[in-house]
C-alpha positions as CSV (number, residue, x, y, z in Angstrom):
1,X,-13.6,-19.2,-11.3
2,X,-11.5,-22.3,-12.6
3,X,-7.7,-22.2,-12.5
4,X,-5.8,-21.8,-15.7
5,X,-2.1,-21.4,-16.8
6,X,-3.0,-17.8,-16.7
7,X,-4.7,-17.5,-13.6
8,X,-1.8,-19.2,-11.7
9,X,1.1,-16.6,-13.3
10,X,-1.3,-13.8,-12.4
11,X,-1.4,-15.4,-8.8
12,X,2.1,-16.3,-8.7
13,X,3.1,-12.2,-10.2
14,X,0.6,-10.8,-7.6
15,X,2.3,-13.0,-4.6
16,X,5.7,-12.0,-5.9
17,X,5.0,-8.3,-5.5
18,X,3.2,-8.7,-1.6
19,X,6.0,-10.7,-0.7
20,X,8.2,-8.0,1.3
21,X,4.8,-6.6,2.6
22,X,3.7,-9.9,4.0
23,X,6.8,-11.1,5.7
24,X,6.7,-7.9,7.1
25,X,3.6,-7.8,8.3
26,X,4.1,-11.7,9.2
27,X,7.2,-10.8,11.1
28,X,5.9,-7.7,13.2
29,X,2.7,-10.2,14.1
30,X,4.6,-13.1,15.1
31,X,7.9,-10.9,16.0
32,X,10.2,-14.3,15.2
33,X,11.6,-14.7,11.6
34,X,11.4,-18.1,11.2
35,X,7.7,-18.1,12.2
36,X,7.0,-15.0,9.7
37,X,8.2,-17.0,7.3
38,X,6.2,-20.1,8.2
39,X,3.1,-17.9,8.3
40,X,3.3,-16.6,5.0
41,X,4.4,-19.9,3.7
42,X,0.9,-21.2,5.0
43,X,-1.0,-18.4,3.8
44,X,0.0,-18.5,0.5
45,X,-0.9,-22.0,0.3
46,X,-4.2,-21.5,1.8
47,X,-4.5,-18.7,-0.6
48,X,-3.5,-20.8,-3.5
49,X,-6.1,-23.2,-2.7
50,X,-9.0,-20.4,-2.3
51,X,-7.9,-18.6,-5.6
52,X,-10.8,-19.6,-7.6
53,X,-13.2,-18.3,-4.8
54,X,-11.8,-14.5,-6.0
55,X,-14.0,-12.8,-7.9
56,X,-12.4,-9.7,-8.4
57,X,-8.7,-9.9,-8.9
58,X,-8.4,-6.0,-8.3
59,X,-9.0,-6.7,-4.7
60,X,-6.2,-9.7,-4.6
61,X,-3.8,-7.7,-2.2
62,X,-6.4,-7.1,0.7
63,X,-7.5,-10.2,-0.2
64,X,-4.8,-12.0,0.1
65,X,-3.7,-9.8,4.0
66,X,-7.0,-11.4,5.1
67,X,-5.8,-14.6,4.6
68,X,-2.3,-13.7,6.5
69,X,-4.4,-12.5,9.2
70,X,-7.0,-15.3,9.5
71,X,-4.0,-17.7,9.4
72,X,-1.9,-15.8,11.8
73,X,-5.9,-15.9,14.1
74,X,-5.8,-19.8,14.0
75,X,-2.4,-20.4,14.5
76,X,-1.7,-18.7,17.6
77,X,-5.1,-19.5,19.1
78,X,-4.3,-23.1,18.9
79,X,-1.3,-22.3,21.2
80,X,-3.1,-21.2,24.4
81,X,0.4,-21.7,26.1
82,X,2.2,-19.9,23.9
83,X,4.2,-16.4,25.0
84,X,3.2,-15.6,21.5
85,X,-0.5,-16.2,22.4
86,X,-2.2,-12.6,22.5
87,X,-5.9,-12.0,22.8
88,X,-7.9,-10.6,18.8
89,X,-10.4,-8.1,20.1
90,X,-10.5,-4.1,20.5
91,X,-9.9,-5.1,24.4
92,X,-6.4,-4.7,25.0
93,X,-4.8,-0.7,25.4
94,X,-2.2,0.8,26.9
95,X,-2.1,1.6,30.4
96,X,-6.0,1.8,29.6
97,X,-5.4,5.1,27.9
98,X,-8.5,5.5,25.5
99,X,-6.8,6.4,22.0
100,X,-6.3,10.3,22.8
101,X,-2.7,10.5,23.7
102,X,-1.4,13.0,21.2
103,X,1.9,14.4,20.4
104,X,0.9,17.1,18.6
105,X,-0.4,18.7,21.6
106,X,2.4,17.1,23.7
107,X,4.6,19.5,21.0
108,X,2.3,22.5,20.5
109,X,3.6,22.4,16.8
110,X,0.0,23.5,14.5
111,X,1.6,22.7,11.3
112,X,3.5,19.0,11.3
113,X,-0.5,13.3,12.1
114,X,2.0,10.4,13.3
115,X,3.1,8.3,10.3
116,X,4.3,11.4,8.3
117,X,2.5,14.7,9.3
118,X,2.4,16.4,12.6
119,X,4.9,14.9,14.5
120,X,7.0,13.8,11.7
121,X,9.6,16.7,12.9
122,X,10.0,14.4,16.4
123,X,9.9,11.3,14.8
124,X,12.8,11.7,12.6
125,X,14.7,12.2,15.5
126,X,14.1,8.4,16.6
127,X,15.7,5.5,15.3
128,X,13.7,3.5,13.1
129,X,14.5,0.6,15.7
130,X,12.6,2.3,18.1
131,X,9.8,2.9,15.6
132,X,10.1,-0.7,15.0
133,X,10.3,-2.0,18.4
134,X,7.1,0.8,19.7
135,X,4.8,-1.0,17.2
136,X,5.8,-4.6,18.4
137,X,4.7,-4.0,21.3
138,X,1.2,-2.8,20.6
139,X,-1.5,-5.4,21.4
140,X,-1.8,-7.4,18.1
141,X,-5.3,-6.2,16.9
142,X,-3.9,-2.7,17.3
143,X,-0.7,-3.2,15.7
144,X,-1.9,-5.1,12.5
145,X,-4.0,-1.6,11.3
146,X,-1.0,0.6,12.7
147,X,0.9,-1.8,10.3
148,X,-1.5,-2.2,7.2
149,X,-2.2,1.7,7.1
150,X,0.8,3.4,8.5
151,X,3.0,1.1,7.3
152,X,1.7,-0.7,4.1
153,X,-0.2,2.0,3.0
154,X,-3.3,0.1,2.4
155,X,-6.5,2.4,2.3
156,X,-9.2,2.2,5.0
157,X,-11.6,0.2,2.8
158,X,-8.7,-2.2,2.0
159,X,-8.0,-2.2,5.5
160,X,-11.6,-3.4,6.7
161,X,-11.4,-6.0,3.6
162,X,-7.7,-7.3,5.0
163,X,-9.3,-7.5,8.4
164,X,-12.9,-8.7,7.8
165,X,-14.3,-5.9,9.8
166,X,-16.5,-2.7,8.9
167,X,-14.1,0.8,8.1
168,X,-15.5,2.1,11.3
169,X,-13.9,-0.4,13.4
170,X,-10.3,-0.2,11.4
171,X,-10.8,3.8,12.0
172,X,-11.3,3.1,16.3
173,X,-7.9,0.0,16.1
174,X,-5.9,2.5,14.1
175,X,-6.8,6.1,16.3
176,X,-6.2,3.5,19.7
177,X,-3.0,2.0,18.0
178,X,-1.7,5.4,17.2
179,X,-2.5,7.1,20.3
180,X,-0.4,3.6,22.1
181,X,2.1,4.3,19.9
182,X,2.5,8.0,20.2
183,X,2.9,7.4,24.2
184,X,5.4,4.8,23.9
185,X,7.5,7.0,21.6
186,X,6.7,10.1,24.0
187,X,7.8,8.2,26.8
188,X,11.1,6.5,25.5
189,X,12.4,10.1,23.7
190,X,11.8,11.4,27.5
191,X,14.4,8.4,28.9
192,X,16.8,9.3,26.0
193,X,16.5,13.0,26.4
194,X,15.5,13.4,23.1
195,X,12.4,15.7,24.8
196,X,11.7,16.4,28.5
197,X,10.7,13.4,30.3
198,X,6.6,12.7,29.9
199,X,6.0,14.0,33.3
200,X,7.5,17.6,32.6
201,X,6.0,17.6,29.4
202,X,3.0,17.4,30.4
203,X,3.2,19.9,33.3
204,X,4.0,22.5,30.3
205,X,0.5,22.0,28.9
């Protein structure tokens, strides 16, 4: 597909409207601003260059994620002494739990699912910080589908396109991710007293 006046205004419109999505994606993967903003400079660019390899302009947002992720892949694996070096497989977990940490049963509440459902009712009594700071901390192949479903709203489909992987595998980072997620939270309302500490909780099960 050749590059014309019109192709680059649609490009430029479509970039204009991701932009607050992908510096924050960029910025939760890289957790530094002025590397989030690096990255998505970089990805643009590389995205710029590729535009006439997209043959369906519909898919230009997930399309244009992949690139964000593939560039944020490269980057970071070139910096094998880098803090910010973090391993892109299904590998990493947290404290080897297996993705079925759930607060809905930690709560017993039947009629609240994490990002806005079930335990809505105990997330809104968490600062967004600590929503915020709960998903930095997930390993990064986790945290970008917490981030492109829960946060972004992207669809699973657009979630596998963004990622390069089949649905199946977004649908295993994101349960994994959420479960992580859910026993951070868990764990840090117990140390504020927002609910009993994790241990008594669980003893009431």
């Amino acid at each position: 597909m050749e590059v014309t006046a019109d192709s680059g205004a649609f490009f430029a419109g479509q970039v204009r409207g991701a932009m607050d999505s992908l510096y924050g994606a960029a910025l939760k993967l890289t957790r530094n601003a002025g590397e989030a903003e690096d990255l998505v400079a970089e990805a643009v660019g590389r995205a710029w260059s590729a535009f006439q390899s997209l043959e369906d302009r519909s898919r230009f947002r997930p399309w244009l994620f992949r690139i964000l992720t593939n560039t944020y892949i490269d980057r970071y694996r070139k910096r094998r002494d880098s803090p910010a070096m973090e391993s892109w497989d299904d590998s990493g977990a947290c404290d080897d739990d297996d993705g079925n940490f759930s607060l809905f049963e930690r709560l017993h509440q039947p009629f609240l699912l994490w990002w806005g459902n079930p335990e809505q009712e105990y997330v809104n009594k968490l600062l967004r910080e600590d929503i915020n700071r709960a998903i930095d901390a997930l390993p990064a192949v986790f945290r970008l589908a917490v981030i492109l479903i829960d946060v972004e709203g992207f669809a699973y489909r657009e979630a596998a396109e963004a990622l390069g992987v089949p649905v199946n595998t977004v649908r295993s980072r994101l349960k994994r991710g959420r479960a992580c997620l859910q026993k951070a939270l868990w764990k840090h309302a117990g140390d504020i007293g927002v609910t009993k500490s994790a241990t008594e909780g669980a003893s009431l099960r």
